[in-house]
ZAGUKOL-624547 format. One record per residue: x, y, z of N, C-alpha, C, O, CB in turn; residue in three letters. Coordinates in steps of 0.1 Angstrom, whole numbers, plus 5000, padded with zeros to 4 digits. Glycine has a CB too. Example, Ala and Ser with C-alpha at 12.3 -4.5 7.8 and 13.67 -1.06 7.14 Angstrom:
BEGIN
[[5132; 4943; 5078]; [5123; 4955; 5078]; [5132; 4967; 5078]; [5142; 4967; 5085]; [5113; 4955; 5090]; ALA];
[[5128; 4978; 5071]; [5137; 4989; 5071]; [5129; 5000; 5079]; [5134; 5011; 5080]; [5141; 4994; 5057]; SER];
% end
This chain:
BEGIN
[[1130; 7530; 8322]; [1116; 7528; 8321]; [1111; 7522; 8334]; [1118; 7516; 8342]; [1112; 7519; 8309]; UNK];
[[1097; 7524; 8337]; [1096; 7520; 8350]; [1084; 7508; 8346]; [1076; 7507; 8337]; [1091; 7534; 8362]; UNK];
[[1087; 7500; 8357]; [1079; 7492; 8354]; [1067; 7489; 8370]; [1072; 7490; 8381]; [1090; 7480; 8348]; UNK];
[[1054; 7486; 8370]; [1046; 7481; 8376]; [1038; 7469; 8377]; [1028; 7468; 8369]; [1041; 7488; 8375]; UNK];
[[1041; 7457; 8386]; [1036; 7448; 8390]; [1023; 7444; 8401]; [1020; 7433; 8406]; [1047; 7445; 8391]; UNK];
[[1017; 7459; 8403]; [1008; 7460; 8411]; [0993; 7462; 8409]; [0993; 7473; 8403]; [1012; 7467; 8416]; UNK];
[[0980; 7459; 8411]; [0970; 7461; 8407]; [0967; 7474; 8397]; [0971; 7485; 8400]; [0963; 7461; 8417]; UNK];
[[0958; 7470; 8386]; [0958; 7483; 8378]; [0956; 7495; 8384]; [0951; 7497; 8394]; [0949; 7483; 8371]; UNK];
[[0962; 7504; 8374]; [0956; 7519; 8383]; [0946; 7525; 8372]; [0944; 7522; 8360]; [0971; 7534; 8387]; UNK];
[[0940; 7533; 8380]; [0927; 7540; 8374]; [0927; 7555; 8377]; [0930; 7558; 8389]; [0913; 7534; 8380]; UNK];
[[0925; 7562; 8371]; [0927; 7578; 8368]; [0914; 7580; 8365]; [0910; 7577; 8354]; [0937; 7584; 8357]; UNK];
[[0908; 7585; 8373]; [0896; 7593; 8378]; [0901; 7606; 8369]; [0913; 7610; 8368]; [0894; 7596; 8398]; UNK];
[[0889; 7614; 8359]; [0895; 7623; 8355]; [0881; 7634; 8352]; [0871; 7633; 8359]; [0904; 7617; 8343]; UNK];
[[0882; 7640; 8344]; [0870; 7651; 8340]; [0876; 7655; 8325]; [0889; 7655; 8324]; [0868; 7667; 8353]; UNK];
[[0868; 7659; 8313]; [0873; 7664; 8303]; [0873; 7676; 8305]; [0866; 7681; 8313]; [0870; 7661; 8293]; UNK];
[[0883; 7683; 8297]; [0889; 7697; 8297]; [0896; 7699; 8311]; [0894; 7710; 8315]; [0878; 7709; 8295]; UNK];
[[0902; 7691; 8319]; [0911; 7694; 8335]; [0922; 7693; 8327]; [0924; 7685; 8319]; [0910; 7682; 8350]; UNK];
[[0931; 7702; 8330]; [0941; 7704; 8327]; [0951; 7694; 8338]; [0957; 7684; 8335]; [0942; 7718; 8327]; UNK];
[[0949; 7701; 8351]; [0953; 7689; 8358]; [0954; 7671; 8355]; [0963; 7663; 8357]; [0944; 7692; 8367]; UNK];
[[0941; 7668; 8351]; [0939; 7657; 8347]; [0949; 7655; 8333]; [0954; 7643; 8334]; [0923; 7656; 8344]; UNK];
[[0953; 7660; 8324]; [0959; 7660; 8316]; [0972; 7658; 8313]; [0978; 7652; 8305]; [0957; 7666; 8313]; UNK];
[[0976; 7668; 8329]; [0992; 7667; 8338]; [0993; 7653; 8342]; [1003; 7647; 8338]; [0994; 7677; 8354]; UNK];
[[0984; 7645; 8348]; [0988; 7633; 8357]; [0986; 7625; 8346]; [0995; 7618; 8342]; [0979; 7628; 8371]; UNK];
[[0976; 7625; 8340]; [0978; 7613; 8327]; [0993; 7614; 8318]; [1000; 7604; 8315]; [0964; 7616; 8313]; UNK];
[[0997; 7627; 8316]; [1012; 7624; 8310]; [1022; 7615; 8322]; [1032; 7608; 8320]; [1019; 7640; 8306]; UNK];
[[1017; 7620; 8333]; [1030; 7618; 8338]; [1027; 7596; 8340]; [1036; 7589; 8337]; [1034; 7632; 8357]; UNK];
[[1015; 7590; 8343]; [1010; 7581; 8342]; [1020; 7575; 8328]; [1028; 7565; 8329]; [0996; 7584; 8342]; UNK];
[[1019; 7580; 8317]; [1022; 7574; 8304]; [1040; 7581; 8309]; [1047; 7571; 8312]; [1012; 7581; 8285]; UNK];
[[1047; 7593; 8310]; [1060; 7586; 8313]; [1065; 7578; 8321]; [1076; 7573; 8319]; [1067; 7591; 8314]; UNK];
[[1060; 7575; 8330]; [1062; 7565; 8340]; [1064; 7552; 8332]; [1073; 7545; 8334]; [1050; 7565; 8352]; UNK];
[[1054; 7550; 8320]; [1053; 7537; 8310]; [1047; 7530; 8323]; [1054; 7520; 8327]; [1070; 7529; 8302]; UNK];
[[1035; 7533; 8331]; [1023; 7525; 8339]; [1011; 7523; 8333]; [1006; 7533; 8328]; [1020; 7531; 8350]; UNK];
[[1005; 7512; 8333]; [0995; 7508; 8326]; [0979; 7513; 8335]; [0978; 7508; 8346]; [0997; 7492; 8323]; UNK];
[[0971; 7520; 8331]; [0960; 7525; 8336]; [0947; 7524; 8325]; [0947; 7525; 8312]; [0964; 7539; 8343]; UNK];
[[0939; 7524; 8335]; [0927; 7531; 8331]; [0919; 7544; 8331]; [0923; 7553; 8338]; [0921; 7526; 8336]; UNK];
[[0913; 7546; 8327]; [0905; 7564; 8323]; [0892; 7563; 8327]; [0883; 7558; 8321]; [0905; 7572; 8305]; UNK];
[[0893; 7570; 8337]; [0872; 7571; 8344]; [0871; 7582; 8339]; [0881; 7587; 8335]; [0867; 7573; 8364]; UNK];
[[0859; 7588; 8337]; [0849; 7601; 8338]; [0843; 7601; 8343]; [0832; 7595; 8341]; [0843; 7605; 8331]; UNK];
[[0846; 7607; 8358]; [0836; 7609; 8369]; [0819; 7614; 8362]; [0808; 7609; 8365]; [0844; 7623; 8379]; UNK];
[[0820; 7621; 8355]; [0807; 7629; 8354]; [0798; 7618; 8343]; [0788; 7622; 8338]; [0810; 7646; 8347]; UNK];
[[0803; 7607; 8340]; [0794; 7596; 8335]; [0792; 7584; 8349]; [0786; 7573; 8348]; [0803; 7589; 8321]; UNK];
[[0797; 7589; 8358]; [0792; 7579; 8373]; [0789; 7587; 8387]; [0796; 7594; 8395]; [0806; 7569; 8377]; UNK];
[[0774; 7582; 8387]; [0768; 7585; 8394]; [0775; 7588; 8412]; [0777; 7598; 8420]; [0757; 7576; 8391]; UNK];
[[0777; 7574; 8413]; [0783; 7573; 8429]; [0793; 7577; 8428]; [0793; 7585; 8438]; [0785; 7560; 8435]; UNK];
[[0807; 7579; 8421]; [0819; 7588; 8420]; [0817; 7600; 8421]; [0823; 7605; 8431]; [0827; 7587; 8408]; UNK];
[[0810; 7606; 8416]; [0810; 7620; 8415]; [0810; 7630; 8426]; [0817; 7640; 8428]; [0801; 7622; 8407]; UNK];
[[0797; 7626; 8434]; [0802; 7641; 8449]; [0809; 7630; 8456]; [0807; 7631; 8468]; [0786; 7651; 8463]; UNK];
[[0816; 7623; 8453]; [0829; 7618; 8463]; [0838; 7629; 8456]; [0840; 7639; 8462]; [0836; 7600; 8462]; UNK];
[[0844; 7627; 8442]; [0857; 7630; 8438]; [0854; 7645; 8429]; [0863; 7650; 8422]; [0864; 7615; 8429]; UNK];
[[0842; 7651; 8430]; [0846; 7659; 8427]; [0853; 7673; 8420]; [0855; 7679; 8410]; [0845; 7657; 8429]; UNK];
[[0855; 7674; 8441]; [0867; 7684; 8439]; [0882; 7681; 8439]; [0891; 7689; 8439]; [0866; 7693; 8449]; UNK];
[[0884; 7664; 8438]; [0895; 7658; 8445]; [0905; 7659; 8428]; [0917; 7662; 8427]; [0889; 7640; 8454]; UNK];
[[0893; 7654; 8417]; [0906; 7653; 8404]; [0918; 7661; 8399]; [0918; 7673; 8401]; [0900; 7653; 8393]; UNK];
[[0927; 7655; 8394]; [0926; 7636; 8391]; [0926; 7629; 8405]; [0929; 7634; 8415]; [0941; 7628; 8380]; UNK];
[[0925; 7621; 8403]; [0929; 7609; 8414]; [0929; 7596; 8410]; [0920; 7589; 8404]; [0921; 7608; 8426]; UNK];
[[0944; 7594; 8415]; [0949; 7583; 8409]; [0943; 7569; 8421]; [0947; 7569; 8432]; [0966; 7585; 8407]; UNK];
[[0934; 7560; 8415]; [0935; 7545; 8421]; [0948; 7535; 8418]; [0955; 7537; 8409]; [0922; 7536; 8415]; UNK];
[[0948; 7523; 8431]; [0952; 7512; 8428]; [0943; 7502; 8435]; [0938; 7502; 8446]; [0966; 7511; 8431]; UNK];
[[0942; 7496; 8427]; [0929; 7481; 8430]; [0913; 7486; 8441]; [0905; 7479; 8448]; [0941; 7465; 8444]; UNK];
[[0912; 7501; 8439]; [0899; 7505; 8438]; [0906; 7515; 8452]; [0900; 7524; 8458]; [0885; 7492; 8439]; UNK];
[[0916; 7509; 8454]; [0927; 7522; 8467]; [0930; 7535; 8463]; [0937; 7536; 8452]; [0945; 7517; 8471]; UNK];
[[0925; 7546; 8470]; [0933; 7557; 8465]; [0947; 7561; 8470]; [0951; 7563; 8481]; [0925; 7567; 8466]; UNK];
[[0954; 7561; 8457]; [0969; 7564; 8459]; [0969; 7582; 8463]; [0968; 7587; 8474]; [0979; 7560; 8443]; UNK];
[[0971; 7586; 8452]; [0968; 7604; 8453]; [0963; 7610; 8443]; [0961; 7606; 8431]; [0979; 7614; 8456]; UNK];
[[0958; 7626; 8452]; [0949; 7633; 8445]; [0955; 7644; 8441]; [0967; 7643; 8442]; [0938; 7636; 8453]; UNK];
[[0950; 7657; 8434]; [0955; 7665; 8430]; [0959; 7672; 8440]; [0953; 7673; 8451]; [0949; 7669; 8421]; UNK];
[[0971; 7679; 8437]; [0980; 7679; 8426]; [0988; 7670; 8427]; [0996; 7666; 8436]; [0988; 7690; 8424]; UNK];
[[0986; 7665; 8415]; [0996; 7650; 8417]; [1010; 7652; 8409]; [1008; 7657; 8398]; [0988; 7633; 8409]; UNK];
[[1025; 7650; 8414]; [1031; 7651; 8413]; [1046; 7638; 8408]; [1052; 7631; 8416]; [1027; 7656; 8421]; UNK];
[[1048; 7638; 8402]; [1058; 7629; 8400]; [1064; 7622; 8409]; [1065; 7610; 8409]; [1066; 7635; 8394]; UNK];
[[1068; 7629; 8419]; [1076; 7625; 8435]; [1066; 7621; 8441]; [1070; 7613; 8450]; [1083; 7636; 8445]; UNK];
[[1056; 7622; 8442]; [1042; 7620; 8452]; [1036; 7609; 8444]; [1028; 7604; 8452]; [1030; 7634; 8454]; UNK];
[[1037; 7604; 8433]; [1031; 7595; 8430]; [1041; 7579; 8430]; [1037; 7567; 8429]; [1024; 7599; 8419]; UNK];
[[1056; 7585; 8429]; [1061; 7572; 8432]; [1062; 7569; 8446]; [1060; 7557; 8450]; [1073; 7570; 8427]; UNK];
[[1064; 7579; 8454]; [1062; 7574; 8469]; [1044; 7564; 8473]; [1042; 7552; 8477]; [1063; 7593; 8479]; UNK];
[[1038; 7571; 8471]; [1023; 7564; 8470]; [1026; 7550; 8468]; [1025; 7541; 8476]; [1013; 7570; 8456]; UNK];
[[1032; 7548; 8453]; [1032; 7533; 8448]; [1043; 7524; 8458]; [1039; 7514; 8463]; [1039; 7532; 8429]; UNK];
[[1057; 7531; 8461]; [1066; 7522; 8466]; [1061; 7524; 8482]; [1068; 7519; 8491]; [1082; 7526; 8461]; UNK];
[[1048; 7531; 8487]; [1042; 7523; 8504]; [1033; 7515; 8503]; [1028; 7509; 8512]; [1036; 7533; 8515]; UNK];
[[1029; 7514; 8487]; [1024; 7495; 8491]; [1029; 7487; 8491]; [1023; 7476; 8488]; [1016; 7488; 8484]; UNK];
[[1043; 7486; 8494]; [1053; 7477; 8490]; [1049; 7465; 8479]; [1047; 7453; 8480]; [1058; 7471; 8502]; UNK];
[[1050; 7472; 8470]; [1048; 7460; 8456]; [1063; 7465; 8447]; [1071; 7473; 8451]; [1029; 7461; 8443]; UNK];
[[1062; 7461; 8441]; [1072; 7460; 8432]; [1069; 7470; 8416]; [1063; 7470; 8405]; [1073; 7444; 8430]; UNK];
[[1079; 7480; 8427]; [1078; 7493; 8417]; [1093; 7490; 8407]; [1103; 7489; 8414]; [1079; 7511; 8428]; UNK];
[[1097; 7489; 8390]; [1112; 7496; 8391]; [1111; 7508; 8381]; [1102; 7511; 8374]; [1126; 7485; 8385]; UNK];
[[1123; 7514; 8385]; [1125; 7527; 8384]; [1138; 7526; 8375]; [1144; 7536; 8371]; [1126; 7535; 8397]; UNK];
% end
């Protein structure tokens, strides 16, 4: 199980993205604790992130965007050097 000791993360998302659906699973196997935005209920998010979802935050940082990947999202976490375990 992995564990995260680093500012919350936040998942920027859209309903019906499939994509979005991919990174939230992979978010819950990781066993990482996040949050769930809907861009299209926020004004100022939205022509930022767009075309970018999902995209994953840490402490308002963007880690990565779609296609987000399993490998690509633990690299992301372990170059903030915080304390990822795996």
């Amino acid at each position: 199980m992995t564990g995260w000791s680093g500012p919350r993360l936040t998942l920027l998302m859209r309903k019906d993205c499939g994509l979005c659906d991919r990174a939230e699973g992979l978010l819950r196997e990781l066993a990482l604790e996040y949050d769930l935005l809907d861009i299209d209920g926020e004004p100022d998010l939205l022509p930022i992130y767009t075309d970018a979802i999902p995209v994953i935050l840490s402490g308002g940082r963007e880690l990565c965007r779609a296609p987000i990947t399993r490998e690509g999202l633990l690299s992301a976490l372990q170059s903030l050097n915080l304390n990822l375990r795996t």
